[in-house]
Each structure stands twice: as structure tokens, then as C-alpha cells.
DODREN-865466 format. One record per residue: residue number from 1; residue in three letters; chain; x, y, z of N, C-alpha, C in turn. Coordinates in pm, whole numbers, plus 32768, in hexadecimal, padded with zeros to 4 digits. Each point is the difference from the previous one (the first is absolute). Layout:
BEGIN
 seq type mol n_c1 n_c2 n_c3 ca_c1 ca_c2 ca_c3 c_c1 c_c2 c_c3
 NUM  ala   A    X    Y    Z     X     Y     Z    X    Y    Z
...
END
This chain:
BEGIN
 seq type mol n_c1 n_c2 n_c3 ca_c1 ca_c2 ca_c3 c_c1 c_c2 c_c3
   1  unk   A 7A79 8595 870B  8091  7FEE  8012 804C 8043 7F8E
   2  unk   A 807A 802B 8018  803B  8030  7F9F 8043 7FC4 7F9F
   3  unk   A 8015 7FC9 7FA3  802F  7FB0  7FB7 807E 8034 7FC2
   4  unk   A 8022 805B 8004  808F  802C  7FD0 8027 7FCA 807B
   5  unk   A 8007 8034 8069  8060  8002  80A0 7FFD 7F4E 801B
   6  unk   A 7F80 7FB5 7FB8  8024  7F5E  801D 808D 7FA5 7F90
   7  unk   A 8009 807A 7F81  805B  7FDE  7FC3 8087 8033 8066
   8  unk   A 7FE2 8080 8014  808A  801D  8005 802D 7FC6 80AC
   9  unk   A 7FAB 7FBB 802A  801C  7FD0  80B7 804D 7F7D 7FC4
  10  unk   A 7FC0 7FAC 7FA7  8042  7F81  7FBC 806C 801B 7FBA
  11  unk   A 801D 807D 7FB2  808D  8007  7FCD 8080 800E 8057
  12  unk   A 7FCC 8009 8062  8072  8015  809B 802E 7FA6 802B
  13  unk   A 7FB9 7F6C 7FC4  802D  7FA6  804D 8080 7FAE 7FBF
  14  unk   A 805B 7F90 800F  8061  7FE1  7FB0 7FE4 7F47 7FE0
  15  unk   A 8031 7FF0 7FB6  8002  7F85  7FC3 8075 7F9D 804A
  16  unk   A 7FD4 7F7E 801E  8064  7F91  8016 8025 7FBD 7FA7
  17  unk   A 80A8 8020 7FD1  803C  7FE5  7F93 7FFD 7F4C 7FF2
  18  unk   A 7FD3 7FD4 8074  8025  7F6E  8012 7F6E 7FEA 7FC1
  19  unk   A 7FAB 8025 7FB5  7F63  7FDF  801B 8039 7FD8 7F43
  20  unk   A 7FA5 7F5E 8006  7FE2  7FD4  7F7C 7F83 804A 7FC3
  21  unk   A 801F 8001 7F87  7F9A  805C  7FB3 7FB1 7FBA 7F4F
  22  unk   A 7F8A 8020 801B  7FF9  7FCA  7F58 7F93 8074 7FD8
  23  unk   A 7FF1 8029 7F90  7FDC  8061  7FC8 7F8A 7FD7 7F6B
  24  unk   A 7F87 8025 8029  7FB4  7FDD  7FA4 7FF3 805E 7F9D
  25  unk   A 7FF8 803D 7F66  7FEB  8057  7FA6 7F4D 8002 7FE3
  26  unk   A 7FE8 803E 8009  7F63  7FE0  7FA6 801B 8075 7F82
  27  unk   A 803C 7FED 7FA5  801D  802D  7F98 7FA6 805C 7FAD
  28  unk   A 7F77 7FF0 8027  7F5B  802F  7FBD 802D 8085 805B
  29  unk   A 7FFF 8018 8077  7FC1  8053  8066 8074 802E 7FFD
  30  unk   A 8076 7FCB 7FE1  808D  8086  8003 7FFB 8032 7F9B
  31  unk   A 7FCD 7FDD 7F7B  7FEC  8046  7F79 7FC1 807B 800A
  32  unk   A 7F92 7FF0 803D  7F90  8050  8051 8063 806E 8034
  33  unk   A 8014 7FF0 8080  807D  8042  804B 8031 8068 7FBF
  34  unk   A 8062 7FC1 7FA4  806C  803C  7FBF 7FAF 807B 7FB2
  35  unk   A 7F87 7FBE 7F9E  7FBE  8068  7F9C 7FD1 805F 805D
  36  unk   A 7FCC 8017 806B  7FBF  8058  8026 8091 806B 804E
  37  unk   A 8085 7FCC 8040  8051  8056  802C 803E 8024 7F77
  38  unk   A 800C 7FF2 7FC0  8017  8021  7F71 809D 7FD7 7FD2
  39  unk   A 8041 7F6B 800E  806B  7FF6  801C 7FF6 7F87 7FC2
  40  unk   A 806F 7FC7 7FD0  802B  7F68  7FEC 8059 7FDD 8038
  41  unk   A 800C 7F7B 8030  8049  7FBD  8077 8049 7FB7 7FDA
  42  unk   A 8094 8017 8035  805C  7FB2  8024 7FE3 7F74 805B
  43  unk   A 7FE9 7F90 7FD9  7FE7  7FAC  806E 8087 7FB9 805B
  44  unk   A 8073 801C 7FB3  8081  7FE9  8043 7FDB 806D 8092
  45  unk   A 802A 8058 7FD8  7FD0  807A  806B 7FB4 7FC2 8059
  46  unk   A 7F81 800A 7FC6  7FA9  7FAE  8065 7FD6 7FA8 8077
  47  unk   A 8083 7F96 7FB4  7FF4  7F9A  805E 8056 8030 8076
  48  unk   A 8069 8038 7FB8  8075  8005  808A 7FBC 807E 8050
  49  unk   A 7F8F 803E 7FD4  7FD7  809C  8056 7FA5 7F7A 8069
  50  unk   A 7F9B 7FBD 7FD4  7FB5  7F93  8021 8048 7F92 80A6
  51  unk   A 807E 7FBA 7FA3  805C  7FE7  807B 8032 800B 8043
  52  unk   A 804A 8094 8009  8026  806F  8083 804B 7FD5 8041
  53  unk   A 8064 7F9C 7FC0  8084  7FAF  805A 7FC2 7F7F 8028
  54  unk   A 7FB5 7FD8 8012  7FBD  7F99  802E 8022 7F70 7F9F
  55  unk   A 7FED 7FA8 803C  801F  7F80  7F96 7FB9 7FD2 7FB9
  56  unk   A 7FF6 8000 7F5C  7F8D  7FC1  7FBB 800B 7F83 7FD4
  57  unk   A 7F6C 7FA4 8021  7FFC  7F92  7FDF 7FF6 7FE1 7F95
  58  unk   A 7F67 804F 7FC6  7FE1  8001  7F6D 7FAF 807B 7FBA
  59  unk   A 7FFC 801D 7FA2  7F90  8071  7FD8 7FC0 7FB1 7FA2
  60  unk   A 7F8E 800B 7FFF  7F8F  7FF2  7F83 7FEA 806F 7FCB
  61  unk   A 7FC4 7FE2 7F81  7FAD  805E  7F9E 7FA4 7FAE 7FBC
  62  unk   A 7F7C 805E 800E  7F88  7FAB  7FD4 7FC0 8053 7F71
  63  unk   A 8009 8027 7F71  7FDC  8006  7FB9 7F99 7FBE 7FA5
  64  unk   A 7FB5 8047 7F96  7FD6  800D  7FAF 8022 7FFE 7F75
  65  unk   A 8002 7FC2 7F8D  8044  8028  7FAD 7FE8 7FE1 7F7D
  66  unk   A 7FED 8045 7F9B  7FE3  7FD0  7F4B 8063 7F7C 7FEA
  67  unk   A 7FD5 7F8B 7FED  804C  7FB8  7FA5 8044 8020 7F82
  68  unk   A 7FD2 8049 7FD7  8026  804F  7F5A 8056 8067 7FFE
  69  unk   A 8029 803C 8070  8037  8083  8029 80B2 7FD1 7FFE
  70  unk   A 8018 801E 7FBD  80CF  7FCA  800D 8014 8046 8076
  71  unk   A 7FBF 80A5 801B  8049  8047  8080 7FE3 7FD4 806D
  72  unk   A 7F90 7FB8 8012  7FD6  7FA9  8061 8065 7FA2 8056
  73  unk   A 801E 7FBA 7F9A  8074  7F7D  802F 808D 8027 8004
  74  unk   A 8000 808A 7FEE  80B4  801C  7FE8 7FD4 802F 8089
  75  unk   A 7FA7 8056 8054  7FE8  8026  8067 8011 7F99 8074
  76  unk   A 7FBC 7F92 8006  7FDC  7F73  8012 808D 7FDA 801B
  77  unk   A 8041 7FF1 7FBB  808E  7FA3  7FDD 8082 807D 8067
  78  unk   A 7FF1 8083 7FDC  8045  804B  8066 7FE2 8013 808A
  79  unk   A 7F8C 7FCF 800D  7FD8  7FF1  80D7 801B 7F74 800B
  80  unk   A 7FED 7F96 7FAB  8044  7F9A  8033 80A6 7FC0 8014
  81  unk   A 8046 805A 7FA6  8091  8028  7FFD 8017 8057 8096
  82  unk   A 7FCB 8060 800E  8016  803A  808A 7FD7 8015 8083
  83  unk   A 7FEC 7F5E 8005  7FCF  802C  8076 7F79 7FC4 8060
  84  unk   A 7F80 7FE1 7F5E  7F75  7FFF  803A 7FE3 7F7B 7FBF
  85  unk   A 7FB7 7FBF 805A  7FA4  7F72  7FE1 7F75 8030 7FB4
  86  unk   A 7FF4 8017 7F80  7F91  8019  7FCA 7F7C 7F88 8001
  87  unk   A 7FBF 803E 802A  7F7A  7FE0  7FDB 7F86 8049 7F8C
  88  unk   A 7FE6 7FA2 7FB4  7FB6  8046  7F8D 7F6B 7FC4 7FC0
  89  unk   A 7FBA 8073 7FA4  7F6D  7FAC  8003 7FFF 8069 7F7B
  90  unk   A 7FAC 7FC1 7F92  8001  801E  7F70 7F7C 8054 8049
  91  unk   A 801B 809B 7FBF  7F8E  804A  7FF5 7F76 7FBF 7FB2
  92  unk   A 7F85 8029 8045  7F87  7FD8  7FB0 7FB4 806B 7FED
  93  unk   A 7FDF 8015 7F57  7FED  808D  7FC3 7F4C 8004 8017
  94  unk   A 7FBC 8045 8013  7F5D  8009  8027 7FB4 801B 7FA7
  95  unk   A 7F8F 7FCF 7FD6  7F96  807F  7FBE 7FFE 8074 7FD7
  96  unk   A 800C 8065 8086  8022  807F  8031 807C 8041 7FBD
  97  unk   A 8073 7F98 7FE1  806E  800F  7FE0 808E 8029 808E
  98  unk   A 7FA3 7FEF 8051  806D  7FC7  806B 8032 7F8D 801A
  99  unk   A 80A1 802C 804B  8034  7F4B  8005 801D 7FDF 80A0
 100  unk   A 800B 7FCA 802B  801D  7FA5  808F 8051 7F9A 7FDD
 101  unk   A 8040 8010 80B3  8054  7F46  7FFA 8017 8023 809A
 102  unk   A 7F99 7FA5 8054  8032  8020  80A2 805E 7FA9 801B
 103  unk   A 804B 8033 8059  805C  7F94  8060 800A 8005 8070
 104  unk   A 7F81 8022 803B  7FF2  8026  8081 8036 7F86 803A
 105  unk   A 7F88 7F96 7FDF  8019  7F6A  805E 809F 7FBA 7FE3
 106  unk   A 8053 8006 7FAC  807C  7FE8  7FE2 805F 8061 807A
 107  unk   A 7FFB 807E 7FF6  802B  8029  8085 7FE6 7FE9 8087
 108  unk   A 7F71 7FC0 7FF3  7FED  7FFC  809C 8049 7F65 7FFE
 109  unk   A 7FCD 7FA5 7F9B  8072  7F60  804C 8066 8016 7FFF
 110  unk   A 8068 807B 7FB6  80A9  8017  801F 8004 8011 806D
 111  unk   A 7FA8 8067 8037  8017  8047  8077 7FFE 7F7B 808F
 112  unk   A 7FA4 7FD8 7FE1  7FCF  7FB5  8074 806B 7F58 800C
 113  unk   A 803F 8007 7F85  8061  7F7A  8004 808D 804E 800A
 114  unk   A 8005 8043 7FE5  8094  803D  8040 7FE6 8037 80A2
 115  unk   A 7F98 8008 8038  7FFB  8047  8098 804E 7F97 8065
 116  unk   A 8026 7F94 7FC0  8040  7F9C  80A7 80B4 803F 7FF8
 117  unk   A 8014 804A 7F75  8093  7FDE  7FD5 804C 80A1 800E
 118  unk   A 7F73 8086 802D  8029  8070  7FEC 7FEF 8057 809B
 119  unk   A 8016 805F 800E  7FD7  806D  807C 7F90 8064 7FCE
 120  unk   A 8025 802D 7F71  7FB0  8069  7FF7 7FD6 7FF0 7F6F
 121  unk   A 7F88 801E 7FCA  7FB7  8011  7F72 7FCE 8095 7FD8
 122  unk   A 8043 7FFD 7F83  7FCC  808F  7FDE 7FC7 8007 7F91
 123  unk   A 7F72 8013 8004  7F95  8012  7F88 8024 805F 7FAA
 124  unk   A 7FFE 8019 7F9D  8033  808B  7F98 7F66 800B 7FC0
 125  unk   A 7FB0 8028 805C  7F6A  801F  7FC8 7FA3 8049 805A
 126  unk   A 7FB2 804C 7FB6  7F7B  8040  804C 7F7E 7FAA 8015
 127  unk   A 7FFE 7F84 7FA7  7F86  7FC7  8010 7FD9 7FF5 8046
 128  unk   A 7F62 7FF7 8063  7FC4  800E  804E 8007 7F41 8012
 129  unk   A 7FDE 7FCF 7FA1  7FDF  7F5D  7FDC 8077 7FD9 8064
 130  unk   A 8056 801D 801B  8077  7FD5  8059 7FFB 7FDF 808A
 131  unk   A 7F9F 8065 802A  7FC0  801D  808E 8020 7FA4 8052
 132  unk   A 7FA9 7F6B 7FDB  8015  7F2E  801C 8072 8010 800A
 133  unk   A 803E 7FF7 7F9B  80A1  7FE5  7FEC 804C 7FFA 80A3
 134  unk   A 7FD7 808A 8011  808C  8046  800F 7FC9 8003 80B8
 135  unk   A 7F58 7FC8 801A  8003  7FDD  807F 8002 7F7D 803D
 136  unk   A 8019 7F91 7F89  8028  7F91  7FF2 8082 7FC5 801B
 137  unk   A 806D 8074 7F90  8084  8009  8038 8034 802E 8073
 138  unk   A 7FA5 8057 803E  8054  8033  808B 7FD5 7FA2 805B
 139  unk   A 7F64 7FC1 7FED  7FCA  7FA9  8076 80A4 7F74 7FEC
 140  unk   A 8028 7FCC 7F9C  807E  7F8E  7FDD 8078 803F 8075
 141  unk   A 8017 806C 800A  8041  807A  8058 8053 802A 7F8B
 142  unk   A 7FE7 8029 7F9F  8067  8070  7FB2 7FD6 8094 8008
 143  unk   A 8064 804C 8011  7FEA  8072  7FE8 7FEE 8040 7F59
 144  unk   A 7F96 806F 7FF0  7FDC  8004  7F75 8009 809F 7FDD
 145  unk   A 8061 8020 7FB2  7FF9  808E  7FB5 7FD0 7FFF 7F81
 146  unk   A 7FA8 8056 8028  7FAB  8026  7F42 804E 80A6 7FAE
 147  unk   A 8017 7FF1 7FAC  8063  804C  7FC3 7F72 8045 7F93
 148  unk   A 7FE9 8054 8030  7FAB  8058  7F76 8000 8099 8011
 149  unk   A 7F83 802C 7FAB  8007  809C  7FFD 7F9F 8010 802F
 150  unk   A 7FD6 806B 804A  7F62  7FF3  8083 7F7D 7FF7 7F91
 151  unk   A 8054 8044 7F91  7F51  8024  7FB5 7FD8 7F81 7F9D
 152  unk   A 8080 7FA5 7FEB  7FDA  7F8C  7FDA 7FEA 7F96 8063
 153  unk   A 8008 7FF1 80A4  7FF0  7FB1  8038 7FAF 800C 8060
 154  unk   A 7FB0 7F60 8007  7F82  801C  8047 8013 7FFC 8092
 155  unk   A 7F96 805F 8034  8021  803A  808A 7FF0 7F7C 8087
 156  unk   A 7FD5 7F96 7FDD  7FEE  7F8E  804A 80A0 7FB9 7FFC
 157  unk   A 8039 8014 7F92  8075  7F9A  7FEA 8075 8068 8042
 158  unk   A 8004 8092 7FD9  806B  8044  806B 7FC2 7FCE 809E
 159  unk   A 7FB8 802D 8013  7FE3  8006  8098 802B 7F47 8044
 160  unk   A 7FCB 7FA2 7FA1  8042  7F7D  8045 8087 7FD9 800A
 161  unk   A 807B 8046 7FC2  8067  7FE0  7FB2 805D 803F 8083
 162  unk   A 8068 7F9E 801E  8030  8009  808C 8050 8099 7FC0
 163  unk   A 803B 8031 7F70  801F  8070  7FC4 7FFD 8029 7F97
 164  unk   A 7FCD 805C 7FCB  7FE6  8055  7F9C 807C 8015 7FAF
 165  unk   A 7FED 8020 7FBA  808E  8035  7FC8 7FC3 8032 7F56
 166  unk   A 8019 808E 8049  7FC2  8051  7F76 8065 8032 7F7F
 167  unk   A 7FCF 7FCA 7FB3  8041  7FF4  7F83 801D 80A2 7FD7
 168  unk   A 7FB0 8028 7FEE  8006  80A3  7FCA 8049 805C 8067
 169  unk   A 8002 7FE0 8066  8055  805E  807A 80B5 7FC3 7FAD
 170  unk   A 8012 7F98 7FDA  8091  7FE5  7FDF 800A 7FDD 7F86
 171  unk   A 7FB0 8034 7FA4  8036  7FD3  7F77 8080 803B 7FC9
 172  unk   A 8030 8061 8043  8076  802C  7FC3 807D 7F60 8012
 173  unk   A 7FC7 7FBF 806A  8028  7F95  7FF1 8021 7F8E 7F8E
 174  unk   A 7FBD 7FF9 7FB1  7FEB  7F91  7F9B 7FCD 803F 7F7B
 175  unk   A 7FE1 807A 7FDC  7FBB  8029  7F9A 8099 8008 7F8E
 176  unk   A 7FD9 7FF5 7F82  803A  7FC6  7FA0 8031 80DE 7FDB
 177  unk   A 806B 802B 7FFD  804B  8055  7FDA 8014 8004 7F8A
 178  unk   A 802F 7F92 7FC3  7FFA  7FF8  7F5E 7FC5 7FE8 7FA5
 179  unk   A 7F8B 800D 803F  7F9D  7FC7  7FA3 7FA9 80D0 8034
 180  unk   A 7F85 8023 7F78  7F96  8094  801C 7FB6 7FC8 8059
 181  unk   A 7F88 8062 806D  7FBD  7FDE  802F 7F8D 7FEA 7FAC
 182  unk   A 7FB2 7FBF 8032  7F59  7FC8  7F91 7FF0 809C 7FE4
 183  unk   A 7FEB 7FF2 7F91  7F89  8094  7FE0 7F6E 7FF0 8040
 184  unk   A 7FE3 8067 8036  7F52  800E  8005 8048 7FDB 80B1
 185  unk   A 8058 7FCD 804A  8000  7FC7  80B0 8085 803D 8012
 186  unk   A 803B 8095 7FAF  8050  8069  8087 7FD7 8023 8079
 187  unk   A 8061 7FE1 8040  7FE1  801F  80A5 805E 8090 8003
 188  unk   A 8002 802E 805A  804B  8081  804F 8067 7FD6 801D
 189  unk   A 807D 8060 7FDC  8092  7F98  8059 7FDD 8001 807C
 190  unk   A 7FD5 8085 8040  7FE9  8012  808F 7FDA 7F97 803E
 191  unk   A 7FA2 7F96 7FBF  7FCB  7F89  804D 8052 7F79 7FE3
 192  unk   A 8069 8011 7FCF  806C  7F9A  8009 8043 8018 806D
 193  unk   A 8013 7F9C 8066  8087  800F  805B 805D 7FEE 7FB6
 194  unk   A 80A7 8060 8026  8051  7FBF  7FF0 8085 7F86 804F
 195  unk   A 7F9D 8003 8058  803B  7F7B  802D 7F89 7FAD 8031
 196  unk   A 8054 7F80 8065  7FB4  7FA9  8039 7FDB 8020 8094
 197  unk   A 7F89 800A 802A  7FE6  8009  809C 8067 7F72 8049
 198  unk   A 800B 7FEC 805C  8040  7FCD  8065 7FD5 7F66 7FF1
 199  unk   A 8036 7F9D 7FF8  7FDD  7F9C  8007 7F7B 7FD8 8066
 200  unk   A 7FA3 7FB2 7FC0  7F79  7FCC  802F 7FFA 7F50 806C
 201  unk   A 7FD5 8022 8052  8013  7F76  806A 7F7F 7FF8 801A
 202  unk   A 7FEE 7F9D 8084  7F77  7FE9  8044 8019 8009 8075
 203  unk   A 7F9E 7FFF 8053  7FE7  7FDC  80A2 8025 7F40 7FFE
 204  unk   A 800B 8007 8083  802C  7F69  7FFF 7F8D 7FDF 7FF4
 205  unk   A 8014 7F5D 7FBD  7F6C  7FC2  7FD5 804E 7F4C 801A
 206  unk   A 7FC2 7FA5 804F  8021  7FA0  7FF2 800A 7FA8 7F9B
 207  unk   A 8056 7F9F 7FAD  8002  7FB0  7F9B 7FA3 7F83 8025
 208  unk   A 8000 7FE8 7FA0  7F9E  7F40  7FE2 805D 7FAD 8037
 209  unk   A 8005 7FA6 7F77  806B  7FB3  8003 804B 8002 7FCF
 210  unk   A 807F 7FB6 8029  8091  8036  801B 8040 8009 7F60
 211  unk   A 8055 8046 7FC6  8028  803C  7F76 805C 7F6F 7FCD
 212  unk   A 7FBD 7FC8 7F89  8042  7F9C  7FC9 8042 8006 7F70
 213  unk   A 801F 7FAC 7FB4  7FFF  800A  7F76 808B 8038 7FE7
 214  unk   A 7FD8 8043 7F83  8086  8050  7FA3 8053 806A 8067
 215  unk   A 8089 7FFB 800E  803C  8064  8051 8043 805A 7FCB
 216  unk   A 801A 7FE8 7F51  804B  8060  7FB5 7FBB 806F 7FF1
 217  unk   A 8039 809E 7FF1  7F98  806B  7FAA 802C 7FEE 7F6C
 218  unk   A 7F72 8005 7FCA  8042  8027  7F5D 802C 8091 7FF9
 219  unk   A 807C 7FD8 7F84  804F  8044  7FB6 7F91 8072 7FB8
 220  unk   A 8015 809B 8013  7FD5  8076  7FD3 8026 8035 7FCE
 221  unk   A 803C 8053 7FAE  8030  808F  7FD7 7F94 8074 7FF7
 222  unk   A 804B 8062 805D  7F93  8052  8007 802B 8076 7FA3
 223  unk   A 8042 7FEE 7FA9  8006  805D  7F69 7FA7 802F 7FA5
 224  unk   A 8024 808A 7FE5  7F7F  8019  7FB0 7FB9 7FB1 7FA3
 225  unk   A 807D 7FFB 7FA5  8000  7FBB  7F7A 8023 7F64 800C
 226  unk   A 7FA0 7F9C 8032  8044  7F80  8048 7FF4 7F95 7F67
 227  unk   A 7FA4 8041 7F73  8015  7F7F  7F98 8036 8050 7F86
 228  unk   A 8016 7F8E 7FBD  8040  800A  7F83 7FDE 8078 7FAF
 229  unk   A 8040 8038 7F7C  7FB2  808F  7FD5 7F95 7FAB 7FB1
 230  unk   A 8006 7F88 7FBC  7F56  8002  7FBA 7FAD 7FF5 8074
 231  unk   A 8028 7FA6 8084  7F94  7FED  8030 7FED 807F 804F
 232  unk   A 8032 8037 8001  7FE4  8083  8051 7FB3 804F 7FBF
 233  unk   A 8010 7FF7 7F83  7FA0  8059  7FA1 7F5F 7FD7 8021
 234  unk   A 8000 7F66 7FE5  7F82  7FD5  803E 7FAF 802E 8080
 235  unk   A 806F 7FF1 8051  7FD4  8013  80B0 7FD0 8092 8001
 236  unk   A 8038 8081 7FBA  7FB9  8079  8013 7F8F 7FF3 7FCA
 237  unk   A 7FC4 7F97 7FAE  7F44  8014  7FFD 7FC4 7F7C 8076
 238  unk   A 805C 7FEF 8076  7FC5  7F83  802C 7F71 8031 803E
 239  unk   A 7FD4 8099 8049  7F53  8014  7FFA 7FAD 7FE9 7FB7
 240  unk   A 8010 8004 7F7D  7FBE  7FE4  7F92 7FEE 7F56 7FF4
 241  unk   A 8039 7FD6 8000  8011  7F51  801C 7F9D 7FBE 807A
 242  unk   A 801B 8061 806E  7FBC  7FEC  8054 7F85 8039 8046
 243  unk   A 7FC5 802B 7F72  7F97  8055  802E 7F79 7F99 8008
 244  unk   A 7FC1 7FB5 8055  7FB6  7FF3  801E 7FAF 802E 804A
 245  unk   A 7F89 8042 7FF3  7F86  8053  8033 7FC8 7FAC 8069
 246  unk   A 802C 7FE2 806B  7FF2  7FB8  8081 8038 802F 8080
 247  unk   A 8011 8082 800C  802A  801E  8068 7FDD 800A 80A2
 248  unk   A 7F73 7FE3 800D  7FEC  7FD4  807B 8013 8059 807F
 249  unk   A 7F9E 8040 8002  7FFE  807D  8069 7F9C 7FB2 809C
END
């Protein structure tokens, strides 16, 4: 099968602005992401490229993080100012001199206790480990978009995911302008779009049960520059903060 033409048959389709939405981060595997398109991310951007008019319930972010690190918590303290329900787990340093902090299972009980209250869930990860998840959530009847880059995401978790949504086809979307690109991960402009393909929908798919809970969307700004100048100073090393070596192919 062709796998470009299955992206681009799904980018044709359009979104129901009426559809509740909650948005998971896996913060490890977008670090990932980002280092390899060679870019740092705006997550204001993000979310609103992420929500597409649609109504948001909630976003998570699931990090990693030095207790000892000040840039850590100024990072920390600016996603919970704008926007994101953080979730967090103290890195654990190895032998080897590697560190970890999963939050796999923390995303999957968000996911699965917000499914009576939403329409649609959108993973912000390549992990393969998701696979359960995300045929768990659709069996509840939610519809599920996985948001990654093909070469970081595993080929079991695109193919189950009612839509794809490839990160690197729209980073001109969300990629941070004011901030250099990583040294050592220049890309070609040529392979930047400069715009957005057409809004992304599904085939009809029947719901579970019936949409309950919270009816407000949270409050966004989708501005470049959405924190303060110290904390903003912080937020341009937020990859570095969130570099946990767990990315999950």
C-alpha cells in the first residue's frame, strides 16, 4: 500500500467542529520528534494546529524531569499557566549513565477516564506501547488521532489510529521562528510546507456512550510568544528538560 496516498486520502477529510477533544503530550517522544526535524516547538502553536477549531476539553503533558534543574520547573510552571494538566515523574539516572521516567500507564488511565466525557483523543506520540491503548479507546467508541513523524512512529500504532497526522508534513505549523534550528538536525527548506494541508476528518464511525461531563473549551492562545520573558527564556531549552531516551518505536 502506499503510505503517502493513505496520508494524503485522510488529509481530505474535514473535522466536526462540534467534536469534544482531549489531547495527550508524551513529551519523551516529541523531544525525539522535534531533535530529529531539527526544530524547537512552540507548544501554543501546537495545540491550536492539534485542535483545528474543534472544542477542547483538556490537554495533558506527561514529562520527565531533574528535580535539581531550575529550567525544569520554570518549563513545568509555563505549560501549567497555559493551558496543560501536567503530569510528571523524577528522572532515574542508570549505571550506564542513562535516565528514564515512563508515563506510559499515567496516560493510558487519563485517556481511558476522560473517554465517557470526550468525542475524540489525540495521542502526541509514536510509541508502539500505545497499540492497547488506543484499541481499547476506540473499542469505549472514541475516535483516536496519533500525531507523530512516520520515522518516529511505530507502524502498528499509525495503521490502528482512526488518523494520522504527520507532524513533519506541517511543522511550519508550530516550529519555534525565534528560536536557531538544533545544530547537527538542518532539514532543507524545500521539505518544509508553507502552509497547512486541508483540514483532517474521518469516515463515519459510530460513538459509545453518549458525551457527558465538562462542556466548556479551555482558554488557548495560540501566540508565538505565549510566557513571560524569564520564563520564556526557560521554555527555549524545554527539549533539553525533556529529554528522556524512551522513545518507543
Amino acid at each position: 500500500m502506499n503510505v503517502k496516498g493513505v496520508f494524503s486520502m485522510r488529509a481530505s477529510r474535514r473535522h466536526d467542529e462540534s467534536d469534544r477533544i482531549a489531547i495527550f503530550f508524551d513529551m519523551s517522544n516529541l523531544y525525539f520528534a522535534a531533535r530529529d526535524m531539527g526544530i524547537r516547538i512552540d507548544y501554543a502553536r501546537l495545540l491550536d494546529f492539534l485542535t483545528s477549531g474543534r472544542r477542547l476539553h483538556r490537554a495533558y503533558a506527561y514529562l520527565g524531569y531533574n528535580p535539581e534543574d531550575e529550567s525544569s520547573h520554570s518549563f513545568i510552571t509555563w505549560l501549567k499557566r497555559n493551558g496543560f494538566r501536567v503530569k510528571t515523574k523524577a528522572l532515574r539516572r542508570f549505571e550506564d549513565g542513562s535516565t528514564k521516567a515512563n508515563l506510559d500507564m499515567e496516560l493510558a488511565i487519563d485517556l481511558l477516564t476522560q473517554a465517557p466525557h470526550i468525542d475524540v483523543a489525540i495521542v502526541v506520540s509514536g510509541d508502539g506501547d500505545f497499540v492497547n491503548l488506543v484499541d481499547a479507546a476506540q473499542n469505549a467508541g472514541l475516535r483516536i488521532e496519533v500525531a507523530a513523524t512516520p520515522r518516529q512512529a511505530a507502524t502498528d500504532l499509525m495503521d490502528i489510529a482512526d488518523q494520522f497526522i504527520d507532524l513533519e508534513a506541517n511543522v511550519a505549523q508550530f516550529a519555534r521562528a525565534d528560536l536557531p534550528p538544533r545544530q547537527g538536525f538542518s532539514r532543507p527548506e524545500a521539505s518544509v510546507p508553507p502552509t497547512r494541508p486541508p483540514s483532517v476528518g474521518y469516515a463515519p464511525r459510530p460513538y459509545g456512550a453518549s458525551v457527558r461531563g465538562y462542556q466548556a473549551p479551555t482558554t488557548f492562545s495560540p501566540n508565538t510568544d505565549t510566557a513571560s520573558k524569564d520564563e520564556g527564556d526557560n521554555e527555549s531549552d524545554e527539549h533539553d528538560i525533556a529529554a528522556v531516551p524512551h522513545a518507543g518505536k
